[in-house]
N, C-alpha and C positions, 0 to 999 in steps of 0.2 A: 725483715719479716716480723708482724708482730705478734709474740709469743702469746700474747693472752687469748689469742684465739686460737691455738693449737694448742692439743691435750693429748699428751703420751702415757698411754696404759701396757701395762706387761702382764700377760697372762699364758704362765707357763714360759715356752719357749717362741711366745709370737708377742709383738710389737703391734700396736695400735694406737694408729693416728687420728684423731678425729681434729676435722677443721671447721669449726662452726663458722657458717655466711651467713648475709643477707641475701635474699633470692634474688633480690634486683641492685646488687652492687656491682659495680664494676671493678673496687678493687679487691671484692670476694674472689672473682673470676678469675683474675691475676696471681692471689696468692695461690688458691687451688695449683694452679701450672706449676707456678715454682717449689711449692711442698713435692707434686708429683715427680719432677724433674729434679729435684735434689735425692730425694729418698729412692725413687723407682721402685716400688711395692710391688710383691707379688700378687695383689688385690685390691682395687680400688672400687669401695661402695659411696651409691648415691643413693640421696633419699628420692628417690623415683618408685613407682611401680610399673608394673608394663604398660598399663594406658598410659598415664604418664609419660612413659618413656618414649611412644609410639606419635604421642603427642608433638612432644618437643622436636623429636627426629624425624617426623611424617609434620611437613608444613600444608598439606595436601591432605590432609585427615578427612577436612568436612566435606569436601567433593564424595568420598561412600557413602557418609551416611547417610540410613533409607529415614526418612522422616515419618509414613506411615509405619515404620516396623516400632519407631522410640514410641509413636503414641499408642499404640495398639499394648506395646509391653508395658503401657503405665509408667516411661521413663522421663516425662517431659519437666518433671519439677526437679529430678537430679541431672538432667541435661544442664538446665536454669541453672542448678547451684554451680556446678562446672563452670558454665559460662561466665558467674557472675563474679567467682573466684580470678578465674582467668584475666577478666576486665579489672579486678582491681589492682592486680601483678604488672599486667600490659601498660596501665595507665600511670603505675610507678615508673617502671622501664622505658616510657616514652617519654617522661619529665625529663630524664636523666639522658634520654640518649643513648640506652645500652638494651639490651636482647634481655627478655625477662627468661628467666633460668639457666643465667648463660655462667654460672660458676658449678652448672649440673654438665650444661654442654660442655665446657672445659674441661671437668672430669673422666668427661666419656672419652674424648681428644684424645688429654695428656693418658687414659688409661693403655690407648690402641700406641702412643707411641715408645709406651717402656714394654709394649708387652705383656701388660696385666690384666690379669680375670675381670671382669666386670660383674658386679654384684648390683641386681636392683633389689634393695634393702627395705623399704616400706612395703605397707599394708596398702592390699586394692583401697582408692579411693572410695570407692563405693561400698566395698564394708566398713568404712570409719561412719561414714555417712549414715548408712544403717543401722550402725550399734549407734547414733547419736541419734537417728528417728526415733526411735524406739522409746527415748529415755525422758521424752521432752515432753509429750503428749499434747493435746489440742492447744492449748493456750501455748504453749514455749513451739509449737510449728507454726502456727501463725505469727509469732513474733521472730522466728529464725527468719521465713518468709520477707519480714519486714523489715528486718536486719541485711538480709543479703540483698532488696533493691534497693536500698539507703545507701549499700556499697556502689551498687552498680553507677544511681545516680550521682553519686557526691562527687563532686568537681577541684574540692579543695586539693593546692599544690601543696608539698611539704619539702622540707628543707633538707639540706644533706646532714644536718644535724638530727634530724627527725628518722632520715633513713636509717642511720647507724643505730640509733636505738630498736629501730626494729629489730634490729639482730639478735635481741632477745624474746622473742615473739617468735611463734611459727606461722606461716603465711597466712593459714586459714585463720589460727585467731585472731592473727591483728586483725583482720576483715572485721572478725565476730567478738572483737574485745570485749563490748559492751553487753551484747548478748549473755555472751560465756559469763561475766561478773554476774548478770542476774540467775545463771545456770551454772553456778560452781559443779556441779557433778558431770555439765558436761567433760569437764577435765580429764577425764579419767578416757573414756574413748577416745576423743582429742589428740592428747598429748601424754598422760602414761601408757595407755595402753602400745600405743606407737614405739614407745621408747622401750618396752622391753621387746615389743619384734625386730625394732632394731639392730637392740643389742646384739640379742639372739643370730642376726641372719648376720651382722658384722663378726663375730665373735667364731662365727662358722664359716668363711670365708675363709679359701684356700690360702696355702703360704703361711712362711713364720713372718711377712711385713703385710698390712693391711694399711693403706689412709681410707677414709669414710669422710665422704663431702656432705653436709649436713646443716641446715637452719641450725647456728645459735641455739635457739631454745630447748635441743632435744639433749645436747651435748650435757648439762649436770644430769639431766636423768638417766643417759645412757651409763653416764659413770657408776652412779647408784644401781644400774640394774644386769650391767655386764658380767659380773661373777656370780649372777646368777641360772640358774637355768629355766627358759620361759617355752612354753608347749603353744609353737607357732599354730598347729592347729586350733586349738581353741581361742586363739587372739583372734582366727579367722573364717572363725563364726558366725553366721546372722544369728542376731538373738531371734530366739524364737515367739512367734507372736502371742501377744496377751490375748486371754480369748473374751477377756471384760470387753474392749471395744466393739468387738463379734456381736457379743452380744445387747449392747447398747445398739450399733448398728442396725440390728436385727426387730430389736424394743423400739424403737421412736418410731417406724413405718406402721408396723402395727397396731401401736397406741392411736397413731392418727389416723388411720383406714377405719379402726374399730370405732371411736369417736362419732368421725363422718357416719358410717354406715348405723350407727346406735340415735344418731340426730335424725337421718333421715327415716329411721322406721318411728321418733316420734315425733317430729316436726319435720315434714318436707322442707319447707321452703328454707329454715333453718338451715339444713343439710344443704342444700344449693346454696346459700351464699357461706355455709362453712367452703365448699366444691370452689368458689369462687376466688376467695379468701388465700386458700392453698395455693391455686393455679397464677392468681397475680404477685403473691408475694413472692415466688420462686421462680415463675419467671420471669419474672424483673429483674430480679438483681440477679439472677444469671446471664440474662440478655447486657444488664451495664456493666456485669465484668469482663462481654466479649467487645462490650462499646467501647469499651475503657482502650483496649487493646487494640482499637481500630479496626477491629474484624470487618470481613465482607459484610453488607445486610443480610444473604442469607442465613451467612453467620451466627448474628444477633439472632433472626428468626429461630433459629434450629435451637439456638439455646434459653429462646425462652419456649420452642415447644414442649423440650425433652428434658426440663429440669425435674418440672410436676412429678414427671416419670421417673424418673433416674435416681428422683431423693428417696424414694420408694420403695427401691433396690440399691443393695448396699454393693452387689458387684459389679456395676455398670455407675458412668460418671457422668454428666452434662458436660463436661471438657473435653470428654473420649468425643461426643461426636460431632463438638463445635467445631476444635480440631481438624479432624476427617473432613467435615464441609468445609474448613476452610485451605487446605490441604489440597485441595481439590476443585478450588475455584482459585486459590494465587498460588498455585504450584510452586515448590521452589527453583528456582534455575541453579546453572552451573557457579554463576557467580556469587546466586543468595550464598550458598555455598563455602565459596571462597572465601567472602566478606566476613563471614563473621565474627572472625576474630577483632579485625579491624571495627566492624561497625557495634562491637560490642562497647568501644571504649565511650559512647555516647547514648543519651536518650533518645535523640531524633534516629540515631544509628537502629537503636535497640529496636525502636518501633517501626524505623524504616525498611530493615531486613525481613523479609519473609519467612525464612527458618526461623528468630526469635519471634518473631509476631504470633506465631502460631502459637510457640511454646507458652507466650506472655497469655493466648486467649484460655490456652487446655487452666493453665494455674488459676486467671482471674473468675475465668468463668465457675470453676468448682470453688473458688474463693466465695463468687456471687450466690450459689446455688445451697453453699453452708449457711448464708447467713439467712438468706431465703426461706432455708427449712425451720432456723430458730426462730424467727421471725412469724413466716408463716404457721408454724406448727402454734406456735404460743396465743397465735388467733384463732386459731382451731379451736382449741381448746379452751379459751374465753368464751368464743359463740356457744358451745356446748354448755359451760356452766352459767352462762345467761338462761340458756331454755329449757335448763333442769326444768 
């Protein structure tokens, strides 16, 4: 067994194991069992949370899910990020031959066969997510964006040499290596924040013997932050929203409504092709980010109607109801369903499944309908200072 990836902490009268893996090794998997089976703990934490966990345990996950309920609740870009995570795990794990999180699955095993508490020890995915929305703002979310389908896409194999070093890495940053280097502060939601809820929820973990199955990368920071005390509640926190965007949001529709309406009370026809100006730039490139996506035509139609519209109003999206009509003309089946995982691990996949097509048009299309507004707003407001 090799000791450098096992780390024994004493605090107080309790013993704590920490095993740092790789999430897609197979002889993470293995050691996991034999730490479990030699020591037999009265608690064994994994870095899961309950989706996560429901995840890995429920292979049968995606047959529930309502797909008009993720686009209605505005979930379909942290669907995406899930998915696209997923796919880079899966498509490690299918190099190698082995089950992606199967040193988490292991631990669940060997936990039911000594008899030990099982602790899921991370933070909801979806609040790491949103403490890292939060933090990035327009410029660093369109390049997360572009980051996580560079993942999805990239085809390159790596080495078993290459794996083992990921062991220092947590799964989602190696994804987002390159990202996170130009976003150092993402680090902080990421990966410290993480590490003191870990600590925290190992450190509380019944019994005087604990092992905790864990990515490498969390293990020095857990060391550094286990003797301290961390208020799980506010680690699981959404940050609360800036109201600057609000009102940016709220400023650009009215700058260009007012414009428009201020051209036409002194140049008509000015006013009509500002009117014109708006309606094609924005529905365009909403219409080519539903094209992009391979949407139905009406599709494409619905998103370059209701872009005009939609950019207009900051609480309603051109995605919401490309979506919906598309939703609703390629329904998904039992099997789009099923597949996803699988058909996640490819491009023709990605765009072949009907549940990501969708998700791929709601992103592209508010992708289109963004650039649409700066675009078209920016001619707005040229034609106006032409016919000052």
């Amino acid at each position: 067994m090799p000791e450098e990836s096992i780390t024994r902490i004493y605090l107080d009268e309790k013993e704590i194991i920490l095993i740092g893996t790789a999430h897609v090794s197979k002889h993470s998997a293995e050691q996991v069992k034999e730490v479990i089976d030699l020591e037999r703990p009265d608690s064994v934490c994994i870095e899961l949370d309950e989706q996560r966990y429901q995840s890995v345990m429920d292979g049968n996950q995606w047959k529930d899910m309502d797909i008009f309920k993720v686009i209605k609740e505005k979930k379909a870009t942290l669907l995406l990020m899930n998915l696209a995570i997923s796919s880079f795990q899966n498509r490690i794990a299918k190099q190698f031959g082995i089950k992606p999180g199967s040193e988490m699955i292991q631990g669940i095993e060997s936990a039911r066969e000594v008899n030990a508490s099982l602790v899921l020890a991370d933070r909801n995915i979806q609040i790491t997510f949103s403490r890292i929305w939060r933090k990035i703002g327009l410029k660093g979310k369109a390049m997360l964006l572009f980051s996580i389908i560079a993942g999805i896409f990239s085809r390159e194999d790596i080495s078993e040499q290459e794996l083992e070093e990921m062991k220092t890495q947590d799964t989602i940053n190696a994804m987002l290596q390159e990202f996170t280097e130009n976003f150092p502060r993402l680090k902080v939601p990421l990966i410290d924040e993480r590490d003191q809820y870990l600590a925290q929820k190992i450190k509380g973990a019944s019994g005087d013997k604990v092992v905790a199955v864990l990515g490498a990368a969390h293990v020095p920071g857990i060391k550094n932050e286990i003797n301290k005390e961390h208020d799980l509640k506010r680690l699981s926190e959404r940050p609360p929203k800036s109201k600057i965007p609000k009102y940016i949001a709220w400023a650009i529709p009215i700058l260009i409504l007012s414009v428009i309406a201020y051209t036409f009370f002194s140049n008509f026809s000015a006013g009509i092709q500002q009117s014109i100006s708006w309606i094609l730039w924005n529905g365009s490139f909403s219409a080519l980010g539903a094209a992009i996506a391979f949407g139905h035509p009406l599709t494409i139609i619905t998103a370059f109607v209701v872009a005009p519209i939609t950019s207009l109003n900051p609480l309603i999206a051109a995605g919401l109801f490309a979506g919906i009509v598309q939703a609703y003309i390629r329904k998904p089946n039992v099997r789009d369903f099923e597949n996803v995982s699988e058909d996640a691990f490819s491009v023709k996949g990605f765009w072949r499944n009907k549940v990501t097509r969708i998700l791929l048009i709601i992103v592209l299309t508010n992708v289109g309908s963004s650039l649409g507004t700066i675009i078209g707003g920016a001619d707005v407001v040229r034609l106006f200072i032409e016919n000052l």
